[in-house]
C-alpha positions, 0 to 999 in steps of 0.5 A, a space after each residue: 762594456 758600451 752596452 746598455 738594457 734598457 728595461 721596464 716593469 710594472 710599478 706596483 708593489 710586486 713588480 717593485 719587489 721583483 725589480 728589488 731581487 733582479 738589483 740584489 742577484 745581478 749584484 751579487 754575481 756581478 753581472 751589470 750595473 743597474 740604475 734608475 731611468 727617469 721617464 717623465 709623464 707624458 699625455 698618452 693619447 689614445 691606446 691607437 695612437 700609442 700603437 701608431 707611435 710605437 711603429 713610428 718611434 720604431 722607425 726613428 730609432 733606427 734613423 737616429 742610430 744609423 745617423 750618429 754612426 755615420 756622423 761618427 765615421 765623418 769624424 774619423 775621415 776628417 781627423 784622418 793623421 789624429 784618429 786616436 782622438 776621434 773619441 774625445 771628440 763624440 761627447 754629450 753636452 751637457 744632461 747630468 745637472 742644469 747647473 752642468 749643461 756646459 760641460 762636454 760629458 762622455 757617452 756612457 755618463 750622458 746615458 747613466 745620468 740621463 734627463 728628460 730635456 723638457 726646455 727643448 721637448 716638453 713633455 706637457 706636449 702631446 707625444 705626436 710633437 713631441 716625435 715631430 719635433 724630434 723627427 724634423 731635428 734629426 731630418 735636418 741633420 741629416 740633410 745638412 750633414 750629407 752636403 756639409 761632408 759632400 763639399 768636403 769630401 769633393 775637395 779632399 778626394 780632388 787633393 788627393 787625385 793630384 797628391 797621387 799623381 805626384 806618386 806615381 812612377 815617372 811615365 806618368 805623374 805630374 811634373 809640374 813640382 819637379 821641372 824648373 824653367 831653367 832646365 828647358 830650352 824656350 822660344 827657340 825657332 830650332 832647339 827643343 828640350 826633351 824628357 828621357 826616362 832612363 834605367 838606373 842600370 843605363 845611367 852610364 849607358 846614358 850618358 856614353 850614348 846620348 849624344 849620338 843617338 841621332 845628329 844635331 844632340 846638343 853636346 853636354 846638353 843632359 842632366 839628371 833632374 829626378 829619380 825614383 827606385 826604376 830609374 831617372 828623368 833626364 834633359 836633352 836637348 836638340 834640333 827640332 826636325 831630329 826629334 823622330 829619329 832620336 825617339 826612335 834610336 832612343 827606344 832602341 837602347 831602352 831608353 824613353 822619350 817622355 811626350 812632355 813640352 814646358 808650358 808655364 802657364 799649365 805648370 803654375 795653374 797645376 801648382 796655384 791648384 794644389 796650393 788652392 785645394 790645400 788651403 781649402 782644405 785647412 779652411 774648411 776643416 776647423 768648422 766641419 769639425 766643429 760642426 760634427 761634434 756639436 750636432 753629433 751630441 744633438 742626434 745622440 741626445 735625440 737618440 736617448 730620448 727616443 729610447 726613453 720614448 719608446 720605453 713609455 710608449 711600450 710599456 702603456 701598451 704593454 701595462 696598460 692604463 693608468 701609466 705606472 712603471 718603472 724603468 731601470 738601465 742596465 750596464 752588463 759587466 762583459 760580453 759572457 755575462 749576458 746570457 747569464 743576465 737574460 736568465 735571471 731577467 726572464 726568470 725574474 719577470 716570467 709572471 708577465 708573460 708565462 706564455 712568452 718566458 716559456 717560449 724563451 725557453 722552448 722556441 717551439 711555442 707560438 706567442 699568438 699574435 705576435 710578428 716578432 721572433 722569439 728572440 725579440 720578446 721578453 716578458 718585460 719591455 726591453 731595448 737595447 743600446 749600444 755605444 760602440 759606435 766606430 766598430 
């Protein structure tokens, strides 16, 4: 599972005890993977800025979370035909060992091994720079994400207006990657060549018919230049003050004079166009691809340590001073064994808080002072993390 609990307890000796039994039962009925999450020690502040940072930190996660996610789907738009390897492009870099920094790693490894990164958040800082730093990080990469893919996505839905019209049936798509200017008659002060949208089943109809459909039709003037499941486009050519009256003869046997003159100039600025935005979009692809995946690590990265942040941050208010806890995460096996993994957490840890393993019980029971439903509180301090990130 891409799932992860994120929990602390008291790190005195009952509580360490209590945290030995939780690793012997979740192994024991296989219900997660456990392992030690290492949160360094911060200055803490006063006990109001904590409560004023548990709020703000709060609000970060959130921000941190939904950014990634939006970074990830800006990967699969862009991969469009290579979706299958949109994962392999959404890794950490670096975090197991110093010595390993280089190294792209999966998400669930960067989670599992996690270090605090003190060379980019030092933790001799106070907490409040330390959540500014990370703030203006991840405001920043927002804002350069949101005009990054602006561009992009301008440019590719550009593309793909033009691409559709060239998939459109043939009353209304573009001709300009059809038409040659060998299959018109220019410069002529009487002659004119029209576009004729005719039935497959007319096709011989057509071709019997044409020419006398009104006086002054260039005989053997016709020629089938395009054709799509309903029928084909065809050339004819005339004198210019017969035009009417063959339109309307020619609406008469179902057949239809496209409105279309050839302009070269027009013709070439519609294919230089197509030609421009194709290559634009080739040139602009490799770097916003390069771009999303180095700053989709960076938020992500951002984002772990905001949890770990978190973690401390609730459990000074929770425990109280001086800071002493342990962290541990949790990797449930599967999805059926999370309510079995609830249980034994709750049961594990209901002498932190009676009232509130009651309550987890007994929804009927009231925490006093708490805004928070039930749901959302446990005994121990708890948080969640999940790294399905796509769906």
């Amino acid at each position: 599972m891409s799932e992860f609990w994120l929990i602390s307890a008291p790190g005195d000796k009952e509580n360490l005890q209590a945290l030995e039994r939780m690793n012997t039962v979740t192994a024991k009925s296989n219900l997660s993977n456990n392992t030690k999450f290492a949160i360094p020690d911060f200055k803490v502040g006063t006990l109001d800025s904590l409560v004023g940072l548990s709020d703000e930190l709060g609000k970060l996660d959130t921000f941190a979370e939904s950014l990634i996610k939006r970074m990830a789907q800006s990967v699969v738009e862009v991969m469009e035909d290579a979706k299958g390897k949109v994962q392999e492009n959404l890794l950490a870099n670096g975090g197991l060992k110093e010595k390993m920094k280089c190294l792209k790693i999966d998400l669930t490894s960067f989670v599992t091994h996690f270090e605090w990164d003190m060379a980019k958040y030092p933790a001799k800082q106070p907490l409040v720079s330390v959540v500014d730093t990370l703030t203006k990080q991840l405001a920043q990469i927002e804002t350069d994400l949101k005009s990054r893919t602006a561009a992009y996505n301008t440019l590719k839905t550009n593309l793909e207006n033009l691409e559709k019209k060239s998939r459109e049936n043939l009353f209304t798509r573009t001709l300009s990657d059809i038409v040659n200017k060998e299959d018109f008659v220019l410069g002529s002060e009487y002659l004119v060549t029209l576009l004729v949208i005719v039935p497959k089943p007319s096709y011989i109809q057509w071709q019997k018919t044409y020419e006398s459909l009104s006086d002054m039709v260039v005989p053997r003037s016709t020629k089938l230049i395009t054709e799509d499941k309903e029928g084909g486009l065809f050339t004819v050519t005339l004198f210019r003050k017969v035009i009417d009256d063959f339109k309307t003869k020619a609406k008469e046997n179902k057949f239809t004079v496209r409105e279309f003159y050839y302009d070269e100039k027009e013709i070439k600025r519609e294919r230089e166009e197509m030609t421009r935005l194709l290559s634009d979009k080739k040139q602009q692809y490799g770097p916003l691809l390069r771009w999303l995946k180095v700053n989709f690590s960076e938020a992500f990265i951002a984002w772990i340590h905001i949890k770990a942040l978190r973690v401390f941050v609730e459990s000074v208010l929770r425990y109280g001073l001086p800071v002493n806890f342990q962290a541990v995460l949790l990797q449930p096996h599967k999805k059926s064994s999370t309510k079995r993994l609830r249980e034994v957490l709750n049961s594990v840890f209901r002498h932190l808080d009676e009232v509130a393993a009651a309550s987890l019980l007994d929804a009927s029971v009231e925490i006093p002072g708490l805004q928070l439903s039930n749901q959302d509180y446990f005994p121990y301090v708890y948080f969640h993390i999940d790294l399905s990130l796509l769906d």
